[in-house]
C-alpha positions as CSV (number, residue, x, y, z in Angstrom):
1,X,205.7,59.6,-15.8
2,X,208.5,57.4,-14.0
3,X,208.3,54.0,-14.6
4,X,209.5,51.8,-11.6
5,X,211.2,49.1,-13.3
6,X,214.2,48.1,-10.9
7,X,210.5,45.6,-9.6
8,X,210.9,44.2,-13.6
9,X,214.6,44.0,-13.3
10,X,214.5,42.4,-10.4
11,X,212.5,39.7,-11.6
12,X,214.5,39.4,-14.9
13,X,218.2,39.6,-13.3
14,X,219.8,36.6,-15.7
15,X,219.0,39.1,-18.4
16,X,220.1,42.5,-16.7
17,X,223.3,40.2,-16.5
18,X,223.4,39.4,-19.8
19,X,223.0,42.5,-21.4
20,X,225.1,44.5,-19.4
21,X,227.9,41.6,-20.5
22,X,227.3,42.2,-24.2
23,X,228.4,45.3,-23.6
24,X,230.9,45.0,-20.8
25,X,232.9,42.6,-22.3
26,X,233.9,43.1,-25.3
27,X,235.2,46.1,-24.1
28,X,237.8,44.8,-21.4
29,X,240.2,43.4,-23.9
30,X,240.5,47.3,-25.2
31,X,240.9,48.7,-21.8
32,X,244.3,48.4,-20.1
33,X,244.2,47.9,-16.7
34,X,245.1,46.9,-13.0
35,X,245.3,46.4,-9.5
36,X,247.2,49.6,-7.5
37,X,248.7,48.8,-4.6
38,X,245.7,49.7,-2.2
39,X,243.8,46.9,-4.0
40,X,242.0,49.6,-6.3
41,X,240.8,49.3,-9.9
42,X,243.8,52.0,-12.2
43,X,242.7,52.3,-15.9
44,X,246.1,53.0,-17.8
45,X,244.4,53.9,-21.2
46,X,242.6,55.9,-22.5
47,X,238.8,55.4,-22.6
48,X,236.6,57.8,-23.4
49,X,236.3,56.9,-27.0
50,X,235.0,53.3,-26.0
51,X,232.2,55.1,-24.1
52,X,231.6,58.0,-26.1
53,X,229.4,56.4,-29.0
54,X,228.5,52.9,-28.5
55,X,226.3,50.8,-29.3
56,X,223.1,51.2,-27.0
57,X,220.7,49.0,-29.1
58,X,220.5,46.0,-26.8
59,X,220.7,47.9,-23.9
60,X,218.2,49.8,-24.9
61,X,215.9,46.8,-26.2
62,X,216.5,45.6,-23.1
63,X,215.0,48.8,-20.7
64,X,212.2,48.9,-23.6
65,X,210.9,45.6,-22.4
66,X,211.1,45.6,-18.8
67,X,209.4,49.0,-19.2
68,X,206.2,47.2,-21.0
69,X,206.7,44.6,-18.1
70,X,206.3,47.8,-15.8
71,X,203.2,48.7,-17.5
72,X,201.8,45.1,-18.2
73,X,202.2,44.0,-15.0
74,X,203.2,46.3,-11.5
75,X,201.3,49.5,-13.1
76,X,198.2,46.7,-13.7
77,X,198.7,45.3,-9.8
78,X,199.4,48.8,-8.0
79,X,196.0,50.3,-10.0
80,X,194.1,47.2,-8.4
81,X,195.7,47.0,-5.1
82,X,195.4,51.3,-4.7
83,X,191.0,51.1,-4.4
84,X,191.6,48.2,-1.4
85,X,194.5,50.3,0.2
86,X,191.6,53.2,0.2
87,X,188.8,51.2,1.3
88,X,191.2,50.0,4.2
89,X,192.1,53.6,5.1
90,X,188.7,54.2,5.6
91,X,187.9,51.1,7.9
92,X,190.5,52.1,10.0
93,X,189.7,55.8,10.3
94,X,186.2,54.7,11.2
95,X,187.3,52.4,14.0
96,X,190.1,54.8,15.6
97,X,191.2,58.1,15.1
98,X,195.2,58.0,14.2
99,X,197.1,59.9,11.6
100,X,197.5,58.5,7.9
101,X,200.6,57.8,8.4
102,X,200.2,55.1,11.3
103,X,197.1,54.0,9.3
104,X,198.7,52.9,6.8
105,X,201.7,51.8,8.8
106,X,199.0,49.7,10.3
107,X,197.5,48.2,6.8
108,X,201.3,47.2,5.6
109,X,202.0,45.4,8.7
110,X,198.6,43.4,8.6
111,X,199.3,42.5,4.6
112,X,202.7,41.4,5.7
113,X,201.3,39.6,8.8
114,X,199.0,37.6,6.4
115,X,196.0,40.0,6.7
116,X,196.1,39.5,10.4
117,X,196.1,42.1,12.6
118,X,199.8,42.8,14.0
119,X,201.4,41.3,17.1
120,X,202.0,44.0,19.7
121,X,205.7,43.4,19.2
122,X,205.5,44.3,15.8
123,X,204.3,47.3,16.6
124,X,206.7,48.7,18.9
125,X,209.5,47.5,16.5
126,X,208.2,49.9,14.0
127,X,208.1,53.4,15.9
């Protein structure tokens, strides 16, 4: 199963930040480096021991808990928003006849237009 936790990062970014910094930086003072003169990023050392085998523990702490986030809350709220999305599918299929895809063009653009049905503009914006 993939687990969509960029939602979870998202929410949590001071923390995405801070763990990517624990590893990050202590690292810079090991890696020579500097500016070429078409403004890119040149590494003169060599690397590929400093990458090689770290230290994953916070990071992987870190994707541990946004994973339970994942699981505790946008699995929870997709698995209770899915039986409504269905129930609206079938209220529109039993007004008009349009493909599923429109459908449920049609149900995202009334959630978005607080549960009101869409402004003909709207509409056309979308096709």
């Amino acid at each position: 199963m993939i687990f969509p936790v960029s939602a979870a990062i998202v929410r949590d970014q001071r923390s995405y930040d801070a763990v990517l910094e624990s590893f990050s930086r202590p690292l810079l003072s090991a890696i020579e480096w500097g500016w070429t003169s078409e403004r890119e990023i040149a590494v003169r050392s060599d690397t590929a021991l400093l990458y090689r085998f770290f230290d994953a523990t916070s990071l992987a702490e870190y994707l541990y808990d946004r994973v339970v986030d994942t699981v505790r809350t946008d699995l929870r709220e997709e698995l209770a928003f899915l039986p409504m999305f269905d129930r609206a599918m079938e209220g529109v299929r039993a007004i008009v006849d349009m493909p599923d895809r429109r459908a449920a063009l049609l149900i995202r653009l009334m959630l978005q237009n607080g549960d009101a049905f869409p402004t003909a503009s709207a509409v056309s914006s979308t096709n």
